[in-house]
Backbone as CSV, one residue per row, in Angstrom:
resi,resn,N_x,N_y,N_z,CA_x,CA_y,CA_z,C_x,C_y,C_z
1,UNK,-10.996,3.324,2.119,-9.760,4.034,2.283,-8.783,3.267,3.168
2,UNK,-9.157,2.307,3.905,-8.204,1.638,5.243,-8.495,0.343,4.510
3,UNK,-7.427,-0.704,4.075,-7.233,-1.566,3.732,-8.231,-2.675,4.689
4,UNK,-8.573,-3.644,4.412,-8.972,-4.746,5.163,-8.340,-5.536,6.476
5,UNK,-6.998,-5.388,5.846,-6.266,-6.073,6.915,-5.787,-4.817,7.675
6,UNK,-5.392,-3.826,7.485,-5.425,-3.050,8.444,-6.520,-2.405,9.338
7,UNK,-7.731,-2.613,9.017,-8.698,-2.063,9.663,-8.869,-3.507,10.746
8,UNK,-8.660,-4.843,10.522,-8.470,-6.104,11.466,-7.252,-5.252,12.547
9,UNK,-6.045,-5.020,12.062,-5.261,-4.920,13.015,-6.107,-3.464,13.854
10,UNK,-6.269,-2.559,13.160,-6.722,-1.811,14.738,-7.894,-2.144,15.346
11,UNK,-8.610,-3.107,14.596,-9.790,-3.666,15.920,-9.180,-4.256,16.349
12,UNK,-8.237,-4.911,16.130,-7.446,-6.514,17.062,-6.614,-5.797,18.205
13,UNK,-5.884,-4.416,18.071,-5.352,-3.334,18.687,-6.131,-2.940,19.636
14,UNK,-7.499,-2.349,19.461,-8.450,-1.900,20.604,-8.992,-3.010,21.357
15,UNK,-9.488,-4.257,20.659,-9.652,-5.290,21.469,-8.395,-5.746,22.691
16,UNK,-7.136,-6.100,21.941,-5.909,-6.248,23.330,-5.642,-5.060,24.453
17,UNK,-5.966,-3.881,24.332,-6.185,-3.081,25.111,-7.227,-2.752,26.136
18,UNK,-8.268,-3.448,25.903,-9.503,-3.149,26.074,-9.390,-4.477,27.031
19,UNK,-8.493,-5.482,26.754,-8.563,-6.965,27.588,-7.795,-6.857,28.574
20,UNK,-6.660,-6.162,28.626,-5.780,-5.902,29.405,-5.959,-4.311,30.269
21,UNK,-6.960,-3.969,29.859,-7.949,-3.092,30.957,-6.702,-1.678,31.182
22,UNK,-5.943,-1.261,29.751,-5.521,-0.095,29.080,-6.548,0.875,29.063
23,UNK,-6.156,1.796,29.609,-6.551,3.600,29.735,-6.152,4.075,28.506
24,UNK,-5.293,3.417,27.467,-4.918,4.251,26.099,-4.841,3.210,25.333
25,UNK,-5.089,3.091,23.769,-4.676,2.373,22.856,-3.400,2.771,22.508
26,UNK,-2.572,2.839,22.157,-0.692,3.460,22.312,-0.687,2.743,20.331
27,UNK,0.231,3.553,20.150,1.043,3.500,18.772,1.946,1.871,19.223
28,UNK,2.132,1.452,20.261,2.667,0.426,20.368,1.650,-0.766,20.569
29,UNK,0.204,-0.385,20.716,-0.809,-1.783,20.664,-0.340,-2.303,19.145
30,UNK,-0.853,-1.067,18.585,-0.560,-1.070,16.856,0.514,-1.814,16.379
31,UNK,1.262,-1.624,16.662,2.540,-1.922,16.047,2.608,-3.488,16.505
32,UNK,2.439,-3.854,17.406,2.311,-5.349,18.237,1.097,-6.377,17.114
33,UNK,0.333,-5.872,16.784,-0.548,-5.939,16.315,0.187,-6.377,14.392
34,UNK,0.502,-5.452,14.072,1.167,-5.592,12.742,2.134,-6.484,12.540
35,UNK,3.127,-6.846,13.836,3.999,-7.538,13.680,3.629,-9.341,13.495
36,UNK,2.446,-9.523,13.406,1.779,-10.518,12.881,1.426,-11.046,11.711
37,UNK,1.690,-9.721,11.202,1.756,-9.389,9.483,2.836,-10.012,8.574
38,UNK,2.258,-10.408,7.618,4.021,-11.005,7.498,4.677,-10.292,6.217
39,UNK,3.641,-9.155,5.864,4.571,-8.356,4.701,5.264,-7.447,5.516
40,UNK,4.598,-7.526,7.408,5.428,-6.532,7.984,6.575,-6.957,8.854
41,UNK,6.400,-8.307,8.622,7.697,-8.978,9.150,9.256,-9.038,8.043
42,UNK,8.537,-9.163,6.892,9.498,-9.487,6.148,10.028,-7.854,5.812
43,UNK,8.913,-6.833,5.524,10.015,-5.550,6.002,10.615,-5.316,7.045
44,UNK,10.482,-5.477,7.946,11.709,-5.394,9.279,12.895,-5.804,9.483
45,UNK,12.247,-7.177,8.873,13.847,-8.371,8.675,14.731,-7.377,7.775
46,UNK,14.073,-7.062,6.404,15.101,-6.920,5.452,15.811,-5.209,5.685
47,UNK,15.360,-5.088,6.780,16.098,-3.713,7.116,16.398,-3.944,8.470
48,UNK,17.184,-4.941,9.157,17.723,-5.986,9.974,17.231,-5.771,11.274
49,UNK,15.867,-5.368,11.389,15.138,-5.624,12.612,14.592,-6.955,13.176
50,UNK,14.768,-7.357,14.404,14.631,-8.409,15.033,13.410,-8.565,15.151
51,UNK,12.190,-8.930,15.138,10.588,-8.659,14.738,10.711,-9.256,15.939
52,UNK,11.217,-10.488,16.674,10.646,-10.970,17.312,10.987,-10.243,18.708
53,UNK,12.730,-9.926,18.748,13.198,-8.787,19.677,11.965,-7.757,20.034
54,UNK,12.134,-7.557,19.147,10.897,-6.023,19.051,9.543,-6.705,19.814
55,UNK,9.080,-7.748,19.384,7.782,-7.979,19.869,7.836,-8.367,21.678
56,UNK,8.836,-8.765,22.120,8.986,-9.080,23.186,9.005,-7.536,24.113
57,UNK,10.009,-6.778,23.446,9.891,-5.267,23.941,8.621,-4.728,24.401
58,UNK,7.807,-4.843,22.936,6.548,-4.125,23.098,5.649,-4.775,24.458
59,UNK,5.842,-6.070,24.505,4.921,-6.706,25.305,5.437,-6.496,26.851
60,UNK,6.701,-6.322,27.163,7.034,-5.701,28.105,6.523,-4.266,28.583
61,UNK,6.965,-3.413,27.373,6.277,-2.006,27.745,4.933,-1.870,27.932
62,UNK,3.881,-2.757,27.449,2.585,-2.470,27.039,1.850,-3.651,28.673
63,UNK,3.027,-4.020,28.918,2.632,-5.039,30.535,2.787,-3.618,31.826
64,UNK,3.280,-2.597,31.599,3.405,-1.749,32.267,2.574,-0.769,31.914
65,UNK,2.099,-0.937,31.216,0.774,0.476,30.412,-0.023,0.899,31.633
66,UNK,-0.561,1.922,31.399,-1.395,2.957,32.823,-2.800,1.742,32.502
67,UNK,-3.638,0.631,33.535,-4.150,0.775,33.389,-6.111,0.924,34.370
68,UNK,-6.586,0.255,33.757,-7.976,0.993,35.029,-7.856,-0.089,35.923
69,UNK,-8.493,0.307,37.248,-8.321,-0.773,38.605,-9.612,-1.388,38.230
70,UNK,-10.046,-2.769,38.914,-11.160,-3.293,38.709,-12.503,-3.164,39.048
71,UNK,-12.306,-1.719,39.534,-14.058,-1.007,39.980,-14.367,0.254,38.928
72,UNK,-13.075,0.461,38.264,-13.173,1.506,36.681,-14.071,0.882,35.953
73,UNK,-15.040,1.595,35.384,-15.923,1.102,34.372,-14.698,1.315,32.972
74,UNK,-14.630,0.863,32.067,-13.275,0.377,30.688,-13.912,1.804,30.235
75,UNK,-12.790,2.291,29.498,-13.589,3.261,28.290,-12.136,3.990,27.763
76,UNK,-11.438,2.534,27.049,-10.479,2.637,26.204,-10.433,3.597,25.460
77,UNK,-9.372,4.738,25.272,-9.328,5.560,23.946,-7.679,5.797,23.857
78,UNK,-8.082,6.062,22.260,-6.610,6.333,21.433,-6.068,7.257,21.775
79,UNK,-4.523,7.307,22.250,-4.075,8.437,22.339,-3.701,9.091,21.211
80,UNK,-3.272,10.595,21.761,-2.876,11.278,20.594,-2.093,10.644,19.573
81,UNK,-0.487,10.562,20.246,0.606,9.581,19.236,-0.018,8.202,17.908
82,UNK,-1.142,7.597,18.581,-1.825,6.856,17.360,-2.711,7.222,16.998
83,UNK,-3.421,8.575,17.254,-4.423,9.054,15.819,-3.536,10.227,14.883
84,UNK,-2.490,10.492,15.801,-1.489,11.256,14.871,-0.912,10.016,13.948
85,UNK,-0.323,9.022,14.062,0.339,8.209,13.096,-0.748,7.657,12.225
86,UNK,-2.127,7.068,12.602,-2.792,7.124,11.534,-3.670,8.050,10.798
87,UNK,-3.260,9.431,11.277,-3.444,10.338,10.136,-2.170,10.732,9.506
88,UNK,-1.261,10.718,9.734,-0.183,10.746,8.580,-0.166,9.363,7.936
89,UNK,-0.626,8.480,8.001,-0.571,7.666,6.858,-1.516,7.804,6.228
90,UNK,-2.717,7.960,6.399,-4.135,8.454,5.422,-3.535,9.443,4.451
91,UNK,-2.537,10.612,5.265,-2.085,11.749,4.618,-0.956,11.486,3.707
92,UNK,-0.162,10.303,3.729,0.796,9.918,2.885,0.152,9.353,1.498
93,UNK,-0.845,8.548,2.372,-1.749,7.427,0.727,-2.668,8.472,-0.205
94,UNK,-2.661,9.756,0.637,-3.720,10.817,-0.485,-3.181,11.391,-1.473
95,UNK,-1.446,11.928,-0.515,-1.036,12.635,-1.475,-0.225,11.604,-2.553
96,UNK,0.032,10.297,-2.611,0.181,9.542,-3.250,-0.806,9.114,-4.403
97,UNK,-1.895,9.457,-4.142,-3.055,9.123,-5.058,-3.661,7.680,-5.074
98,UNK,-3.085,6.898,-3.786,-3.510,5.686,-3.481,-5.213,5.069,-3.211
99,UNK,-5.537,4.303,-3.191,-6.899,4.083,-2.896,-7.075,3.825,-1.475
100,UNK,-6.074,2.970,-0.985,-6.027,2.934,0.757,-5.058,2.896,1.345
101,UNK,-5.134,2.924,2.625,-4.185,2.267,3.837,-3.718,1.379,4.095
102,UNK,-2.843,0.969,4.193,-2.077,-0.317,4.282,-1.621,-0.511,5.732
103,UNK,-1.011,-1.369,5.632,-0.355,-2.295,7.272,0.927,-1.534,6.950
104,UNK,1.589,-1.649,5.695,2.440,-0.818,5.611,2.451,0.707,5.291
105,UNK,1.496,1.468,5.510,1.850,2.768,5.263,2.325,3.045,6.498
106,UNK,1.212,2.473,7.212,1.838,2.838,9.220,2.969,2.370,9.455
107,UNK,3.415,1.692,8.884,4.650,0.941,9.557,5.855,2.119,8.763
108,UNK,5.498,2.625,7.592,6.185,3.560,7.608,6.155,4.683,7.731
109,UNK,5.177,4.933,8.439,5.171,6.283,9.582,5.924,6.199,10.769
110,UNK,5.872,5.006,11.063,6.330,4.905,12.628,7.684,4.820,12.048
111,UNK,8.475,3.895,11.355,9.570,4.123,10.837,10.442,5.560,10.910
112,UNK,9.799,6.259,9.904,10.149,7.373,9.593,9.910,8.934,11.009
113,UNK,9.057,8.404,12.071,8.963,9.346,13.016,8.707,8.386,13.857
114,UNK,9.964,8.502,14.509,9.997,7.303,15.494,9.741,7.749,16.992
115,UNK,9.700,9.046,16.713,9.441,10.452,17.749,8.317,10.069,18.372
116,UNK,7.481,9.557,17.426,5.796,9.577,17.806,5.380,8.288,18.619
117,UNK,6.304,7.458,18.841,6.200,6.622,19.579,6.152,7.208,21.331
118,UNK,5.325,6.356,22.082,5.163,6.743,23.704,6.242,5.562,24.205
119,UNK,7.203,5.043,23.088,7.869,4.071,23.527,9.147,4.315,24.266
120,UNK,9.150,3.187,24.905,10.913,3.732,25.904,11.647,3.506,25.063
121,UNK,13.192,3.848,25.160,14.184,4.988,24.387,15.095,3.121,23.364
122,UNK,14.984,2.220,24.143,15.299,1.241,23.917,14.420,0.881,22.368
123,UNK,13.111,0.561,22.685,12.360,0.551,21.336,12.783,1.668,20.563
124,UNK,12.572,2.935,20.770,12.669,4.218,19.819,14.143,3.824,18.754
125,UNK,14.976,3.378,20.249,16.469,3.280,19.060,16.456,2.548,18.269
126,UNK,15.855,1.677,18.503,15.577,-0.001,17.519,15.376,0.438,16.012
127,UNK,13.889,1.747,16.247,12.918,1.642,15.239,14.022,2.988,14.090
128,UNK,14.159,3.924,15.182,14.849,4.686,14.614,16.453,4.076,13.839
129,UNK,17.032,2.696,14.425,18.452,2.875,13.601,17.712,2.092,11.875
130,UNK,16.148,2.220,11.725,16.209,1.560,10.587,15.767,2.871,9.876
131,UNK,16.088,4.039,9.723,16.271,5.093,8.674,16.985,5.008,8.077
């Protein structure tokens, strides 16, 4: 049901979180993660998002992420905002009659509910002026 390459990006997602000693996996590991993609680069571009703008953002916000001090034992988990976005894309590819998940179904979840981002208002506007 979860494409190949998308099931890489959210291990590659929990792994950068998990390195950088993150209390949450965020809808923005994800997205950092995808932008490596290059069917998800070339959708961004062509709906005149700066991929690379954007990636610098994320890595800013995600350098400020809540995370554990170095006597915390790790015990990374997803927040709500990214098991909500990847269940509306499971929920988009079903009622579509699709076989899986894509790099792009999420990307157009987050697109389309840009709400669901834990991102500051700067990213949100970014993602949101591409409706």
């Amino acid at each position: 049901m979860i494409s190949a390459q998308l099931e890489i990006a959210l291990h590659d997602s929990f792994i950068r979180a998990q390195e950088k000693h993150h209390k949450g996996i965020t809808v923005e590991h994800l997205l950092l993660q995808l932008l490596d993609i290059a069917t998800i680069q070339e959708r961004l571009r062509a709906r005149g998002l700066d991929d690379v703008g954007l990636r610098d953002e994320l890595e800013l916000q995600l350098s400020e992420a809540e995370a554990f001090s170095a006597d915390e034992e790790l015990d990374t988990q997803p927040t709500a905002a990214f098991q909500r976005t990847i269940q509306q894309a499971i929920l988009r590819v079903q009622k579509a009659h699709r076989p899986e998940v894509t790099p792009l179904d999420v990307l157009d979840v987050v697109l389309a509910h840009p709400d669901c981002l834990a991102a500051d208002s700067l990213v949100q506007r970014r993602i949101a002026s591409l409706k």
